[in-house]
C-alpha positions in Angstrom: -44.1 -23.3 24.6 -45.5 -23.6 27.7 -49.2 -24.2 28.5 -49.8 -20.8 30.3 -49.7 -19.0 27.1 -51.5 -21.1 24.8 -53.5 -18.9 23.3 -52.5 -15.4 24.2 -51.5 -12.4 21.2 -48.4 -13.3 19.4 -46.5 -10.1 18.7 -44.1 -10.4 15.5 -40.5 -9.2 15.7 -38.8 -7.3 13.0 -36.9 -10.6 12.2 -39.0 -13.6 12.5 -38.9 -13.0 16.5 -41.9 -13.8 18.8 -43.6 -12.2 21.9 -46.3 -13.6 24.0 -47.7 -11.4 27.2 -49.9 -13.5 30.5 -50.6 -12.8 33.6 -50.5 -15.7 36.4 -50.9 -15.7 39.8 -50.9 -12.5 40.4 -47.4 -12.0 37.8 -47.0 -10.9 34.6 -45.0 -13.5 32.3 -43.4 -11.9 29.0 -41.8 -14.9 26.7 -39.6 -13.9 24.0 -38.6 -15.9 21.5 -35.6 -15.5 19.1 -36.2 -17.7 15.9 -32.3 -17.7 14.7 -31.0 -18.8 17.7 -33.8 -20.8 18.4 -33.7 -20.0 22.1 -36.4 -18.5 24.5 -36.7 -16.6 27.7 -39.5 -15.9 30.1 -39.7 -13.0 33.0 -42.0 -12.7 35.8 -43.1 -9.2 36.6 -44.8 -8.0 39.1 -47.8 -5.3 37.7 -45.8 -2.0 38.5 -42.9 -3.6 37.1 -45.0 -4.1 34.1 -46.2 -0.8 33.5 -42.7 0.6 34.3 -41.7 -1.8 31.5 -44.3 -0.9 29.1 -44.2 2.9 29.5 -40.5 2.3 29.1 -41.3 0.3 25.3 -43.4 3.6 24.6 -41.1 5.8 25.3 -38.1 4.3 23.2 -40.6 3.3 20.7 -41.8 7.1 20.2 -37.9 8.0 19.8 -37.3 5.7 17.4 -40.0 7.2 15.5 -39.0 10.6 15.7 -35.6 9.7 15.0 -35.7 7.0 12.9 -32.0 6.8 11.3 -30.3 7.5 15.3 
């Protein structure tokens, strides 16, 4: 893993999966890593790509609640 997100949150997948959330220069880096494969891919955002991003995880995340077996 790359220096820039030594020690940032790691946020557990549902199946061993891994992601990490910086900002740099002005970016936002999300790294995700998928444990099976054993692969990993980082994204530079801008900030209102970010919040687009996030309010769209919020969004689908609050569906997926309601309608857990969909």
């Amino acid at each position: 893993m790359t220096t820039i997100f030594d020690g940032t949150p790691t946020y557990p997948g549902i199946s061993g999966d891994r992601a990490r959330v910086t900002s740099v220069e002005g970016r936002v880096l999300v790294r995700a890593i998928d444990m099976q494969a054993e692969e990993a891919v980082t994204i530079a955002l801008t900030p209102m790509q970010a919040a687009e991003l996030a309010g769209a995880i919020i969004a689908c995340a609050a569906k997926a609640k309601e309608y857990p077996n969909a």
